[in-house]
C-alpha positions as CSV (number, residue, x, y, z in Angstrom):
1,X,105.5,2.7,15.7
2,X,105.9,0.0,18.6
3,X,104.9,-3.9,18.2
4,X,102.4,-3.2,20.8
5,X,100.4,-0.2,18.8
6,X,100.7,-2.0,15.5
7,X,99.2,-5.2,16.7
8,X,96.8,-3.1,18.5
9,X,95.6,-1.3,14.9
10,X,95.7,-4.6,13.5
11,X,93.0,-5.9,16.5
12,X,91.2,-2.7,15.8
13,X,90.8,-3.2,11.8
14,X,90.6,-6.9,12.1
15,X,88.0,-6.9,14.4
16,X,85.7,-5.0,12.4
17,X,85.4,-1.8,14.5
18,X,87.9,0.0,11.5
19,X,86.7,-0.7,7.6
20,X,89.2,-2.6,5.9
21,X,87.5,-3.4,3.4
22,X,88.6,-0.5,1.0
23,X,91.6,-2.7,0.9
24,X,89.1,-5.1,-1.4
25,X,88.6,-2.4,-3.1
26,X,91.4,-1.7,-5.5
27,X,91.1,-2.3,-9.4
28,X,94.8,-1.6,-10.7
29,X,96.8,-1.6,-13.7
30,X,100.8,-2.3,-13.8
31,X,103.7,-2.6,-16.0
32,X,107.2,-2.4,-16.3
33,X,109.6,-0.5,-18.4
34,X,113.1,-1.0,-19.5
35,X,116.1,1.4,-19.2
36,X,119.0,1.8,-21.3
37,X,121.1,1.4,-18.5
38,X,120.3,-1.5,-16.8
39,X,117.5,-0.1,-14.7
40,X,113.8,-1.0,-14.3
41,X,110.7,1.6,-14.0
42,X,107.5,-0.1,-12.7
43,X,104.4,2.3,-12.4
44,X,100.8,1.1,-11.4
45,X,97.3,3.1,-10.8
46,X,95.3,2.5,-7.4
47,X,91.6,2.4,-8.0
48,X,88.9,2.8,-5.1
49,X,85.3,3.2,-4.3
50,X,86.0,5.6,-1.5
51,X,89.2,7.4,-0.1
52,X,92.1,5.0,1.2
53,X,93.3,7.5,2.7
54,X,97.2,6.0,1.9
55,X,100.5,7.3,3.2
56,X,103.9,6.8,2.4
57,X,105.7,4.5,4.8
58,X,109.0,3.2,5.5
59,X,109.3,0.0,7.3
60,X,113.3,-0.3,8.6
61,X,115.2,-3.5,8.6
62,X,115.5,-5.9,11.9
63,X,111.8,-5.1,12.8
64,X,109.2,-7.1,14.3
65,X,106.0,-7.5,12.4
66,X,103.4,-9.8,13.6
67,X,101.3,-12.1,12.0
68,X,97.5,-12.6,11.4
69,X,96.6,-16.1,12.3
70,X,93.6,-17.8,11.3
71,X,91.3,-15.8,14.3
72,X,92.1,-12.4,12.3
73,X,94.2,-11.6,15.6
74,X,97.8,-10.3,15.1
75,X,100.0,-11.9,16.9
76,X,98.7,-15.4,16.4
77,X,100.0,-15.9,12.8
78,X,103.5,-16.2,11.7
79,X,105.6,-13.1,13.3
80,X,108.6,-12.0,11.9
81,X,111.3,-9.4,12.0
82,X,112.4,-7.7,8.8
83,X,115.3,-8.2,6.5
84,X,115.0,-5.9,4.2
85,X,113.7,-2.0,4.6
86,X,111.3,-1.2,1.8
87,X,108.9,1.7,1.1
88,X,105.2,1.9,-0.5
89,X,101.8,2.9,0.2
90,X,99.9,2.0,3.3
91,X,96.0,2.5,3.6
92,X,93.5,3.5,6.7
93,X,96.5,3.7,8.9
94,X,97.9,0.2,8.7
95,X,100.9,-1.1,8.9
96,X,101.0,-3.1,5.6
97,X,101.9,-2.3,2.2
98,X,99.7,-1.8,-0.7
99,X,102.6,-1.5,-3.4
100,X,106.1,-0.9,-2.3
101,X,109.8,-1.2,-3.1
102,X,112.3,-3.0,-0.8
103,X,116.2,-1.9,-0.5
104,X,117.1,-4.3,-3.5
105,X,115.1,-3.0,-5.8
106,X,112.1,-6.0,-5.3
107,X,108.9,-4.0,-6.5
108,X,105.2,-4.9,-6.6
109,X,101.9,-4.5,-5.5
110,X,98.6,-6.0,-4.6
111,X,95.3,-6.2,-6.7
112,X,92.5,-6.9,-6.5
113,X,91.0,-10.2,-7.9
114,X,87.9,-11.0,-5.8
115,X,86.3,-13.5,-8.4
116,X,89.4,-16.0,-8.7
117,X,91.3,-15.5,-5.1
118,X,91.2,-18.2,-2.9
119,X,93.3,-18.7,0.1
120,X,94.5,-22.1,2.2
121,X,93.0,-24.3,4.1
122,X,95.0,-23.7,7.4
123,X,94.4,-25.6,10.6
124,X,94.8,-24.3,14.1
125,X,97.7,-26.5,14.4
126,X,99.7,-24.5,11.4
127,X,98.3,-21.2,12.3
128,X,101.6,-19.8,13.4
129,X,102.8,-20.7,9.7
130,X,100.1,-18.0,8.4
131,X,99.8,-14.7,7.3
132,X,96.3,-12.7,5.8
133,X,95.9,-11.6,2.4
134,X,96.5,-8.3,3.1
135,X,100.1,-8.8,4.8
136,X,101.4,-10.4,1.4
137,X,103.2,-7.8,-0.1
138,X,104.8,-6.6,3.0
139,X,105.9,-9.9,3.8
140,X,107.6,-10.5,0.2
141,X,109.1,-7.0,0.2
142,X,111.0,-7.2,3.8
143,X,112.2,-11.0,3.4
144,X,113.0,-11.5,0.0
145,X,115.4,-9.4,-3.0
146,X,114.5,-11.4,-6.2
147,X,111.8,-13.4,-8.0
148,X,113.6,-16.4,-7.1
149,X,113.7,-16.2,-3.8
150,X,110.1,-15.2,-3.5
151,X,109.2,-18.0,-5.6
152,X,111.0,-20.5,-2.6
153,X,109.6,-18.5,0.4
154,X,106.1,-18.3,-0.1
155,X,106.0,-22.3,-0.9
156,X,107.4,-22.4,3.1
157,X,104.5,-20.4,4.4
158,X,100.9,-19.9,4.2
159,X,98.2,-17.6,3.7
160,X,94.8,-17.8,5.9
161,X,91.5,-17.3,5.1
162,X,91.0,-14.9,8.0
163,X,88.0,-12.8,7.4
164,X,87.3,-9.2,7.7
165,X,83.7,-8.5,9.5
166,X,83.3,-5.1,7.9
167,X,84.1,-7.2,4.2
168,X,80.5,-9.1,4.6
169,X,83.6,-11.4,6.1
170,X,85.6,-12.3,3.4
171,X,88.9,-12.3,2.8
172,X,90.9,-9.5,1.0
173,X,90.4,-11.0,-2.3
174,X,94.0,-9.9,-4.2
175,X,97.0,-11.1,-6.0
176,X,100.3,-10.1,-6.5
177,X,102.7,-8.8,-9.0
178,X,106.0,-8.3,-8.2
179,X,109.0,-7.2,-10.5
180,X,113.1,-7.0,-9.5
181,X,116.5,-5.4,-10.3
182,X,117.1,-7.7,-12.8
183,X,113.6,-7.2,-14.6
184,X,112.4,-10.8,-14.2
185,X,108.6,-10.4,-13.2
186,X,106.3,-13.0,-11.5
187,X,102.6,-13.0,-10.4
188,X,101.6,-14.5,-7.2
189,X,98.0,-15.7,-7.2
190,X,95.8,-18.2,-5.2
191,X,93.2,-20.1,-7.0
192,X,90.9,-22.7,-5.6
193,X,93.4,-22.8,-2.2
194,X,96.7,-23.2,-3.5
195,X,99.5,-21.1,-4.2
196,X,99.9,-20.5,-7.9
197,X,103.1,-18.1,-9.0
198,X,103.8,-17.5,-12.9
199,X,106.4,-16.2,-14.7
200,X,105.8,-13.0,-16.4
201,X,106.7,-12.1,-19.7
202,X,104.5,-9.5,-20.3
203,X,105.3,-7.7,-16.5
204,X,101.7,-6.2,-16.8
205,X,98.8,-7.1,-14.1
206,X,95.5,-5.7,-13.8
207,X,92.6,-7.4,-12.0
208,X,90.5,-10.7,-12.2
209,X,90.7,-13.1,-14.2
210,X,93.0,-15.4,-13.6
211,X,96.7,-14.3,-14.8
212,X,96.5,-17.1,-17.5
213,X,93.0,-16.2,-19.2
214,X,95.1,-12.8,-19.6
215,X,97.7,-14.1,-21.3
216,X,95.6,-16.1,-23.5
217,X,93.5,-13.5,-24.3
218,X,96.8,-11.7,-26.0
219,X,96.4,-13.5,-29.4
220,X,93.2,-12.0,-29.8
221,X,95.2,-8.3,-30.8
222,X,98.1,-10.1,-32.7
223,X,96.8,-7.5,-35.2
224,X,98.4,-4.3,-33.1
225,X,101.6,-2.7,-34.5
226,X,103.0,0.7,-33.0
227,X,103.8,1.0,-37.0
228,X,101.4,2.9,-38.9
229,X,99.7,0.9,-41.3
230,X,99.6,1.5,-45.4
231,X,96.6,2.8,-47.1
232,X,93.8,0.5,-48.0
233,X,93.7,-0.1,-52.1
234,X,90.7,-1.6,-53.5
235,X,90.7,-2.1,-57.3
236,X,93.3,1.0,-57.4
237,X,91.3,3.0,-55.3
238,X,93.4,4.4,-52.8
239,X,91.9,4.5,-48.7
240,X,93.9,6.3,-46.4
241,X,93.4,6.1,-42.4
242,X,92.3,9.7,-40.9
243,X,94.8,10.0,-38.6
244,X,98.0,8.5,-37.9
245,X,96.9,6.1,-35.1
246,X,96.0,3.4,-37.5
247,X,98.7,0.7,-35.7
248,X,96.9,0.3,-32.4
249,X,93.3,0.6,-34.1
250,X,91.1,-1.9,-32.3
251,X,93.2,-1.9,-29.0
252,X,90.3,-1.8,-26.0
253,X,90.0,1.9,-24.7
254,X,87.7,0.7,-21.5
255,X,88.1,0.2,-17.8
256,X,87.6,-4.0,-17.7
257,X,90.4,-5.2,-16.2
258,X,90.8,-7.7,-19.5
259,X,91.0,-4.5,-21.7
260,X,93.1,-2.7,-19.5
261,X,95.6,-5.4,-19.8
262,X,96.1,-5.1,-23.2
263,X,96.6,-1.3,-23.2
264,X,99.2,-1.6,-21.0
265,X,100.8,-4.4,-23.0
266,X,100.8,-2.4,-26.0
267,X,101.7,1.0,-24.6
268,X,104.9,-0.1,-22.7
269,X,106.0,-2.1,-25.0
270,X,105.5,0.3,-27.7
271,X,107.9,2.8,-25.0
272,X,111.8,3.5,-26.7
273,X,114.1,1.3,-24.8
274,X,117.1,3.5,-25.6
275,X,116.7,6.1,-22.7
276,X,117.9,6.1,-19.3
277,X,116.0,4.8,-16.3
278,X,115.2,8.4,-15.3
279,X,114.5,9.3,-18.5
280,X,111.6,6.2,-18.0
281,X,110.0,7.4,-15.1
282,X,108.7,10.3,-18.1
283,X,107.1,7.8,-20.0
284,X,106.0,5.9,-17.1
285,X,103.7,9.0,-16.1
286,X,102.6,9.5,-19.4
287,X,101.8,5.3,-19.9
288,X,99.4,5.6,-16.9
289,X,97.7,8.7,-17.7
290,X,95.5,6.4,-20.1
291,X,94.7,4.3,-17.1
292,X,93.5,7.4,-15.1
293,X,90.0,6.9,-14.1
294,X,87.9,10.1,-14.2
295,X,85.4,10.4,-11.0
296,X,82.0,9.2,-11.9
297,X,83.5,7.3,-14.8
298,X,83.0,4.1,-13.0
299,X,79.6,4.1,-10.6
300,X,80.2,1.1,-7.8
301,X,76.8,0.0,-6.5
302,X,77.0,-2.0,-2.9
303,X,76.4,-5.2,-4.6
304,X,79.4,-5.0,-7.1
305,X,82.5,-7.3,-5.3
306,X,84.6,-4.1,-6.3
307,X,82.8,-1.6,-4.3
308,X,84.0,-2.8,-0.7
309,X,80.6,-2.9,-0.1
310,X,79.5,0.6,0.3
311,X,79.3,1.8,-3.4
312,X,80.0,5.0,-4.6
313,X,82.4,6.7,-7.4
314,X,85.5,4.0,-8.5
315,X,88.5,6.9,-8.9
316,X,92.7,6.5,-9.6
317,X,93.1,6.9,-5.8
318,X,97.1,7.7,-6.5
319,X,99.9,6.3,-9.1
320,X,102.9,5.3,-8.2
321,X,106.3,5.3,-10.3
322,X,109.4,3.3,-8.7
323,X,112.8,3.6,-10.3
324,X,114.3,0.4,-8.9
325,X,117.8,1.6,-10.4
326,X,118.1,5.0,-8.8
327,X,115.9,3.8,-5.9
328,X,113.0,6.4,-5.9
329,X,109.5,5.5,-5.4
330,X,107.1,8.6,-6.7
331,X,103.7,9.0,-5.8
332,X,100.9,11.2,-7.4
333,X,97.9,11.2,-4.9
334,X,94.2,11.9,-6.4
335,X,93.9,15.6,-4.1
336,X,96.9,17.4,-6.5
337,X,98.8,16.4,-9.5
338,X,102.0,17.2,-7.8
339,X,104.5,13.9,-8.1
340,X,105.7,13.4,-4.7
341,X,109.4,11.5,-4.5
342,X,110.6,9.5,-1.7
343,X,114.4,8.6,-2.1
344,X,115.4,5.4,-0.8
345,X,119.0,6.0,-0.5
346,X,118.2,9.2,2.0
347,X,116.2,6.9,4.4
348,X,117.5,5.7,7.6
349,X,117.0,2.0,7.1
350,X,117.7,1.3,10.7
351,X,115.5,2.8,12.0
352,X,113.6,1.8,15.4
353,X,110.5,2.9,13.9
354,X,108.0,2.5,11.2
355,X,108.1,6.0,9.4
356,X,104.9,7.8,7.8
357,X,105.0,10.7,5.4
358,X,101.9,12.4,4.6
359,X,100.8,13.6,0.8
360,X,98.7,16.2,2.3
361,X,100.4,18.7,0.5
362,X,98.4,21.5,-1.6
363,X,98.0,21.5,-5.0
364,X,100.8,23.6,-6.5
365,X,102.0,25.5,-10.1
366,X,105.2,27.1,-11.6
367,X,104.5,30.5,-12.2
368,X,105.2,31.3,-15.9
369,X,105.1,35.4,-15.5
């Protein structure tokens, strides 16, 4: 893919004549599991009103990206050429990246948060210091390899409030979590115009509100134990719980972002910590099939800010599980639940091009007989 095509899909989308706006859409959940051998797994959902329509895509080192300026025109914001290859999920065809992994293990993605983000005031004058929304996470993934540096870089740029016609024209409202090799986790947000990033200990993000209204909120379970709880005696009458389950009794079991957060929380760090990294991308897929979002589970109408706009069925659009030790990045797309591995150390990180895999691939079984 050429600097010429991509900044003319960019001037396509931006301009309002593609929709964008499913890129408002999202309402994700993301954590971060420990290996026994040094290693990291991160795995997230992506939730939408209507098809993304995502791809796998591998954006090579030393290439040129350009910019979104304050216009919405690419070309006119900050351009710059890429240090880092990194992999992830695109949507509607677009050169950006929705979650992704970079060559040193840097992994993230971007949610959504349209009641809380707020981007800079940016002046014609520092346009060319800019970025949108939407380029975030590509920009972090293919400049920077650790927390630290990503904490430095985005303080030395800005993001735009360049608006999106077909998003009632808004910006992509999201923020950004992003985790790396050595497991330190950070979330990038922007709240009433400036740049807010926060260290993680938890390394779970889901949507709105702010990141720390979730962490406050986390004293409100201090009750939840993955240890089964003793029976109940009252005046030497003995009450046992039905079920084992009795630990996380009272943990939220809803789609709000707030309740989402504190499943994840709970689950991953109720996952063993003394298995492999490989071993982790297992639980990983098993963590975030309690995040999976059934179709018609979640109705959007047009009016709610997580519907893009056009209503319809909310559904787990894919999943994605990166294993930033072993450098593979699996995806499990909504159409089959056939995981789907891209491995990092196979790719030609030189490339001259932007590559794009498609998941169009039909759903498939072992045969047992």
């Amino acid at each position: 893919m050429k600097k010429k095509f991509i900044k003319k899909i960019f001037a396509c989308v931006i301009s309002g004549s593609m929709v964008l706006s499913p890129l408002t859409t999202l309402a994700c959940t993301s954590f971060l599991l420990k290996g026994n051998d040094g290693g990291f797994v991160y795995g997230r959902t992506m939730e939408f009103g209507f098809p993304l329509k995502s791809d796998v895509i591998m954006v090579p080192r030393n290439f040129k990206l350009p910019g979104v300026g304050i216009d919405g025109k690419p070309g006119t914001g900050l351009n710059w050429t890429t240090k880092y290859a990194a992999v992830g999920m695109n949507g509607v065809n677009l050169p950006i990246l929705l979650d992704g992994m970079n060559e040193k293990g840097l992994v993230g993605g971007l949610l959504n948060a349209p009641n809380t983000a707020m981007y800079q005031d940016v002046s014609a004058a520092e346009a060319t210091r800019s970025i949108s929304s939407a380029q975030l996470l590509i920009y972090a993934l293919t400049n920077f390899a650790t927390v630290e540096e990503v904490k430095e870089g985005l303080k030395k740029i800005l993001v735009n409030k360049s608006t999106i016609p077909a998003y009632h024209n808004q910006s992509a409202p999201v923020h950004m979590t992003l985790h790396d090799r050595a497991g330190k986790s950070i979330v990038v947000e922007y709240l009433k115009g400036q740049l807010v990033i926060t260290d993680n200990p938890t390394s779970v993000l889901t949507n709105d509100p702010e990141f720390n209204e979730h962490l406050n909120s986390i004293g409100n379970y201090s009750n939840l134990t993955k240890v089964e709880r003793p029976p109940v005696v009252i005046n030497g009458a003995t009450f046992n719980a039905p079920s084992s389950g009795s630990g996380l009794h009272g943990m939220p079991g809803d789609f709000l972002s707030p309740s989402r957060f504190i499943r994840a929380i709970f689950l991953s760090n109720s996952a063993p910590t003394d298995v492999s990294s490989e071993q982790q991308v297992n639980t990983a897929w098993h963590i975030l099939g309690s995040f999976d979002i059934p179709p018609g589970a979640i109705t959007l109408p047009a009016s709610n800010p997580y519907g893009g706009g056009s209503g319809g069925f909310e559904i787990t659009e894919w999943t994605v599980v990166a294993d930033n030790k072993n450098m593979m990045y699996y995806v499990k797309p909504f159409e089959n639940t056939n995981a789907q591995a891209f491995d990092m150390k196979k790719a030609d990180m030189n490339a001259k091009d932007i590559q794009t895999i498609k998941m169009n691939m039909a759903q498939t079984y072992l045969p047992l007989n």
